[in-house]
FIVOTI-139489 format. One record per residue (C-alpha): residue number from 1; x, y, z. Coordinates in steps of 0.02 Angstrom, whole numbers, plus 32768, in hexadecimal, padded with zeros to 4 digits. Last residue first. Example, Ala and Ser with C-alpha at 12.3 -4.5 7.8 and 13.67 -1.06 7.14 Angstrom:
% residues 2
{r 2 {82AC 7FCB 8165}}
{r 1 {8267 7F1F 8186}}
***
This chain:
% residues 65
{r 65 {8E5A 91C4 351B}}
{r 64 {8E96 9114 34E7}}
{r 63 {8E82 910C 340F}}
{r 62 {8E60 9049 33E7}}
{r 61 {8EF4 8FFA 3397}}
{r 60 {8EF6 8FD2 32F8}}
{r 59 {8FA7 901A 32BC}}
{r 58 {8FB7 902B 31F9}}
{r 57 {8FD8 90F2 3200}}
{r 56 {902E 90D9 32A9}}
{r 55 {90C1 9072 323E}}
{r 54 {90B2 90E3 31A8}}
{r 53 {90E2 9187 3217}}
{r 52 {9166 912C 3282}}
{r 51 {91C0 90E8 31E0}}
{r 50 {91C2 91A0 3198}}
{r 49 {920B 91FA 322B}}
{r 48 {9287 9179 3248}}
{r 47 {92B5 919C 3199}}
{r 46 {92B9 9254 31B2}}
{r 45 {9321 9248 3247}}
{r 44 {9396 91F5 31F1}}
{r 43 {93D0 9158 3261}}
{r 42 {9472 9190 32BF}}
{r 41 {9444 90F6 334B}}
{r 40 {93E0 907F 3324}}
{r 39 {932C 9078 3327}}
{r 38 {92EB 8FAB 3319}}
{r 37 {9217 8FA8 32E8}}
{r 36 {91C2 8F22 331F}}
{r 35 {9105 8EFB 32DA}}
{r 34 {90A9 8E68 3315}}
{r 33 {903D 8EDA 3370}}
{r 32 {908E 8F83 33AC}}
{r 31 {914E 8F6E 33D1}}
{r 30 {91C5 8FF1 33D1}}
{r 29 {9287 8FCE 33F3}}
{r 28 {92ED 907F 3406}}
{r 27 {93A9 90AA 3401}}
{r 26 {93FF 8FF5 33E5}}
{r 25 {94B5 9019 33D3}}
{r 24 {950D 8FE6 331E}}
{r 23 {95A6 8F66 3310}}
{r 22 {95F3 8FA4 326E}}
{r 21 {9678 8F3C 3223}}
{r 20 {96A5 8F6A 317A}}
{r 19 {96B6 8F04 30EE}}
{r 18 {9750 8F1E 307D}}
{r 17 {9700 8F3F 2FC5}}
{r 16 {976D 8FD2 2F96}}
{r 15 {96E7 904D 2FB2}}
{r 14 {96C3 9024 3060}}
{r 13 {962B 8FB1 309C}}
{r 12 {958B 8FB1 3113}}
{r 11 {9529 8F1C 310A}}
{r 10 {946A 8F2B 310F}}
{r 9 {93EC 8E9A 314B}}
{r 8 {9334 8EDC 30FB}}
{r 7 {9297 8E75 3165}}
{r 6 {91F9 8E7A 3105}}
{r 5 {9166 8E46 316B}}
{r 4 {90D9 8E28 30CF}}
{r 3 {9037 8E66 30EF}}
{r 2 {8FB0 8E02 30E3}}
{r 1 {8EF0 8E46 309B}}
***
């Protein structure tokens, strides 16, 4: 079974329609297999939280003890 990569672009804008410019700094880059995850900074904790959880659940690597 293939999983499809699903990449989400998001565009911040105000209530009367103008777009806002938002230039946001990288916190964290994770890679583990062909998966790369981009943290920036004032992500929810919760979210991050949840991402890291389902990314481990699906990793394949062998455990190192």
């Amino acid at each position: 079974m293939t999983q499809t990569n699903d990449l989400v672009p998001i565009q911040m804008v105000n209530r009367d329609g103008a777009a806002v410019v938002v230039k946001p700094k990288l916190g964290a880059k994770i890679k583990l297999n062909e998966a790369e995850v981009l943290f920036y900074n004032g992500i929810d904790k919760l979210m991050a939280r949840i991402i890291l959880q389902e990314l481990m659940a699906h990793d394949t690597r062998p455990v190192q003890s």
